[in-house]
N, C-alpha and C positions, 0 to 999 in steps of 0.2 A: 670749864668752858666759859667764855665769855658772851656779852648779852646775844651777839648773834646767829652762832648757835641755835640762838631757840627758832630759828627763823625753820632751819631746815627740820629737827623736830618738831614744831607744830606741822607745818606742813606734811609729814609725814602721817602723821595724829589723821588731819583733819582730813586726808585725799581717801587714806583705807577708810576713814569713816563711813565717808559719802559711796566711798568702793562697794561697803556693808548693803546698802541701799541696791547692790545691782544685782538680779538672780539670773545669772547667763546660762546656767546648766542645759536649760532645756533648748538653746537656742545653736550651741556652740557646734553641733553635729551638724546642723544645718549650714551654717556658717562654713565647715571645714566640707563637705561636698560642693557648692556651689553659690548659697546667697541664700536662698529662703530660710524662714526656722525650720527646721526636719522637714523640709520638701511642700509645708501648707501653701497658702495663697495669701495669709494675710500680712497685710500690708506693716501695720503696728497694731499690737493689742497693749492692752495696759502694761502689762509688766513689763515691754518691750520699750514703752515712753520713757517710764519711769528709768529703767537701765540709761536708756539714751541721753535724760537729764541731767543723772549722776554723774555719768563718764565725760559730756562735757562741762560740767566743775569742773572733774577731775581735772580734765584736759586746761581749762581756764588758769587752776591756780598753779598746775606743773609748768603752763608756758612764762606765766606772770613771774614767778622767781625767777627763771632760766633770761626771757627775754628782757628784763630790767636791770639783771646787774650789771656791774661797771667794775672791771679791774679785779674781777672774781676768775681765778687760777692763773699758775704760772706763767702760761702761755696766751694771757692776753693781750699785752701788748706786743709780744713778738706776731701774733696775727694781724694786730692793726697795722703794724711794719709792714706786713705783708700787703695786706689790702692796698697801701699806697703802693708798693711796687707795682700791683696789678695794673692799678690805676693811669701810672706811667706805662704800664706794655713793658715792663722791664722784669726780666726771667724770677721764677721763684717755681718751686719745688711740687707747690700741688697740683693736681689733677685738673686737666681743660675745664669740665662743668663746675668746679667750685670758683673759677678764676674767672670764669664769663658771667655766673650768677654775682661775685664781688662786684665787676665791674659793672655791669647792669645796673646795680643798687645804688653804688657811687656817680652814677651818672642819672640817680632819678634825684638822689636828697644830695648830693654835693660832692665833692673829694674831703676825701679824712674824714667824712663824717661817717665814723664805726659801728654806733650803737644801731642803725638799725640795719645792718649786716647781720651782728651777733643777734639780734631779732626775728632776723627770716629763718636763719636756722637751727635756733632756737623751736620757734613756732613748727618749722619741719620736722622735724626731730621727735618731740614730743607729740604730735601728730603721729606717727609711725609707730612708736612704743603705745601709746593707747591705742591705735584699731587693731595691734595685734595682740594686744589683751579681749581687746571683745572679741576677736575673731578666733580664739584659741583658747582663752581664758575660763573655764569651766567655772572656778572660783576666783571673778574675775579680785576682789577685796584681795584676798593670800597673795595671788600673781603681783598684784600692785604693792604688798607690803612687801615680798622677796625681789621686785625691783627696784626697791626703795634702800632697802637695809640691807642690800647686797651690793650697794656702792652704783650702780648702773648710769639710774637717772644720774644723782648728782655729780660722777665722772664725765657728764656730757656737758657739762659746766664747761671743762675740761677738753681739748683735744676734738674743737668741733667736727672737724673733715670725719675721725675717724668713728665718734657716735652716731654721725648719721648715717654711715656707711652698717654699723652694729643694727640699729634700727632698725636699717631696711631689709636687715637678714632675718630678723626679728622675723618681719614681717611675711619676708618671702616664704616660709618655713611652712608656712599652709599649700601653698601652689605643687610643694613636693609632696605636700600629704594628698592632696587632691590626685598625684600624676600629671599634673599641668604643667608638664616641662616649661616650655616656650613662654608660660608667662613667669615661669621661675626664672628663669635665663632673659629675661627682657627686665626683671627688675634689676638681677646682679649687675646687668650693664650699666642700668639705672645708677645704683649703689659703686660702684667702679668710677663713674664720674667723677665723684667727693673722695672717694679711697681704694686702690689698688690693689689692697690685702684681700678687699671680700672674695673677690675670683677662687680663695680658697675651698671658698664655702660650696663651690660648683659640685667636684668632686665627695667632699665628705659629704654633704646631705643628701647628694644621690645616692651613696653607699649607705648612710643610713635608714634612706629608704628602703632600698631593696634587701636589707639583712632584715628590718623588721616585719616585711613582708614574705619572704621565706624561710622556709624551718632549716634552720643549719645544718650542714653538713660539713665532713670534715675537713676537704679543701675549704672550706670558709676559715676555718682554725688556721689553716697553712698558709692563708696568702695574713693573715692577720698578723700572726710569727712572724715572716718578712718583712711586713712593714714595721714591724716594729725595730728587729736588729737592721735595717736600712736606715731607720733614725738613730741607730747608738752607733753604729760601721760607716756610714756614710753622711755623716754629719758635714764634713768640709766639700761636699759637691751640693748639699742643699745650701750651706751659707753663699755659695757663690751663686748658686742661681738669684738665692734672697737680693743679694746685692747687685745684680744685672737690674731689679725692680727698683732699689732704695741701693744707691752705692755712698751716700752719706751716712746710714748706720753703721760703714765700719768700723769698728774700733771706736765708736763712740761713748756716750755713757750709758747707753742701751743693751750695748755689747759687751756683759760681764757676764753672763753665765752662769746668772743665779738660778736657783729651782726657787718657783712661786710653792714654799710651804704651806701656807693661807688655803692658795687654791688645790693645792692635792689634798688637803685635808678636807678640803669640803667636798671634791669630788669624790673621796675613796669614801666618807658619810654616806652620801648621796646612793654608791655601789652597793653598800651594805644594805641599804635601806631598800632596794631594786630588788636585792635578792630574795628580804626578806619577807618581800610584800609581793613576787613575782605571782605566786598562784591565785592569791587575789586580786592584784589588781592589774599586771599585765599582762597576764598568759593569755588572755583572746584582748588586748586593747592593743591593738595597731599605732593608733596614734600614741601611745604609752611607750610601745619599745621603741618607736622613730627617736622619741625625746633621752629614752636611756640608751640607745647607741652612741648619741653626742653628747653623752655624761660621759659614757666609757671613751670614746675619742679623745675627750678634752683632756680628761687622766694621764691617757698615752704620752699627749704632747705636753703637760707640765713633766708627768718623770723622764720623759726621752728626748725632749728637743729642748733644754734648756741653752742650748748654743744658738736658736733663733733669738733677734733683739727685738724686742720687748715681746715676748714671749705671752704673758699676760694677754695681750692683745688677739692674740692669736686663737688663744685658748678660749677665751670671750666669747668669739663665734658659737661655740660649743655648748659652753657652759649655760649659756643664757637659756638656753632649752631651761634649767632648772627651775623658771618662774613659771614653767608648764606642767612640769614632771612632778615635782612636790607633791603638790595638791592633790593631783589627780595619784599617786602612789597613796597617800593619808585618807582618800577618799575610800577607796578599794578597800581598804583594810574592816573587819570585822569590829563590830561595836564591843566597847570595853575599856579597861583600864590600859592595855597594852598600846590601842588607839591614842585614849588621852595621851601616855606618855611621850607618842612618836610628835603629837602637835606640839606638847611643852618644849622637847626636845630643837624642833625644830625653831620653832618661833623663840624661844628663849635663845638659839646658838647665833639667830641670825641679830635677833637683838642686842646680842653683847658684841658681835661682827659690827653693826651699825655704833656703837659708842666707840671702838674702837677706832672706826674710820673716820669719825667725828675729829677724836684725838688728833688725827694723823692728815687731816685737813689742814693745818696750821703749818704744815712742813714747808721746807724753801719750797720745793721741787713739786706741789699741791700747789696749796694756797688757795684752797676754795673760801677758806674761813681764813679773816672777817668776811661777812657776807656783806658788799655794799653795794646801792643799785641809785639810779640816777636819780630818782624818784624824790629819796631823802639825803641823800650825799652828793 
């Protein structure tokens, strides 16, 4: 690797450090019914400052790499390209709210002036993935190093529209734990604005609610069966619905039809490790099986839809549950050596996943690495 590299592992280092510093456990119930800690009155006690000043570092030093670089992934300057067509009123491809926010910003600081675009949603973005680590994050440090080293933040480098669109589902993900429909559905609209995909998430996290809140039964198996051979059988009427929403991924370099190995292997981990830990740590935790029904979703759709383009993407919605589910599975589990192992196990798989991606940053089609931000370059 070269020198910078170390840019995104210290940062890494330094954020769970500060993460270490935050004990949300006691708070994060309260958080997930309505706002107070577990229902008290008060306003902030100490341990609750001290979390609050940790998380914005956190938040501080995750915006300061994101909002300062310059020419960091593939698709930066084809968004700057963009920005000027907006700017002109001349057609391009995303979503009305990311095209009015572009233009908005270009008419405070200049036309072509880029950097502080990639700025505002930078600063958004990163904003959304930390308050739904406090707001769901039990062990908020773990949450923050499996969204670190499971590629997340630093893919928002990457593909702004459709991280902050990730983000906000991130986020919304409590409003379904609550039963807060309407304001679940008033964020997704939110989230729709910047990217089109999230509307997926309507459906599967209401289903994932309500399966972790009732005890199965057998038609729950039956309609689960169908949805599944409907994604192997009926494959060419979802590609075309896909393409009524995106009719530029057809046939493009999106649409090859791979299966993400990576991500089925870390989700069918993830399944194992659900079952094994199920009497301990989710059999009465509600919030627990919410987050391993959209492990087991996100499974389905890397082995069964790999004819949707960019499939990854897809599956993302899903999966991201995992910076919740972890924890709170490792947490459950009975003290001992079996314990230790499950932490080494995990923490070491996802650390050699983070060198890996490190590697694979350099690629044409990445290009997060070199890291270069305007600052010093």
């Amino acid at each position: 690797m070269e020198s910078s590299a170390w840019v995104y592992v210290a940062l890494t280092v330094l954020t769970v450090a500060l993460g270490l510093c935050v004990d949300n456990r006691r708070y994060v119930p309260g958080f997930l019914q309505g706002g107070r800690p577990c229902g008290t009155n008060v306003g902030c006690d100490n341990q609750l400052a001290r979390n609050r000043i940790a998380m914005f570092a956190v938040y501080f030093l995750l915006t300061a790499v994101s909002a300062c670089r310059i020419a960091v992934g593939n698709d930066y300057w084809v968004y700057r390209d963009n920005f000027k067509l907006i700017a002109q009123e001349r057609h391009v491809s995303s979503e009305f709210g990311f095209n009015y926010i572009v233009k908005w910003i270009q008419q405070l600081f200049g036309y072509d002036n880029y950097i502080p675009v990639f700025a505002f949603f930078s600063i958004v973005t990163v904003f959304f993935f930390v308050r739904s680590m406090r707001d769901q994050g039990e062990n908020f440090a773990f949450s923050l190093f499996l969204l670190l080293t499971g590629g997340y933040y630093f893919h928002s480098l990457n593909s702004v529209r459709y991280y902050l669109a990730l983000a906000i589902a991130l986020f919304s993900m409590k409003f379904v734990l609550r039963k807060e429909y309407g304001k679940f559905l008033l964020w997704i609209l939110v989230g729709a604005m910047f990217h089109k995909s999230i509307f997926l998430v309507i459906p599967v996290y209401i289903v994932a609610g309500f399966l972790a809140s009732a005890p199965l039964k057998k038609w729950h198996y039956g309609v689960g069966f169908a949805g599944i051979l409907s994604l192997i059988f009926g494959a060419d009427l979802y590609r075309e619905i896909i393409f009524l929403f995106y009719p530029y991924y057809r046939d493009s370099m999106f649409d090859n039809g791979d299966l993400s190995w990576v991500n089925i292997g870390k989700c069918v981990c993830v399944l194992a490790l659900c079952l094994f830990a199920y009497k301990q740590s989710l059999k009465e935790d509600y919030v627990g099986r919410f987050y391993s029904y959209l492990n087991l979703f996100g499974l389905v759709v890397y082995c069964c839809g790999s004819f949707i383009p960019e499939v990854s993407r897809i599956g993302y919605y899903m999966i991201i549950s995992q910076v919740f589910l972890l924890p709170k599975l490792l947490h459950g589990l009975s003290k001992g050596w079996l314990k230790t192992a499950c932490y080494i196990g995990v923490i070491g798989g996802f650390s050699v996943y983070f060198v890996l991606l490190l590697h694979q940053m350099y690629a044409v089609d990445v290009r997060l690495l070199p890291y270069l931000n305007w600052i010093f370059n």
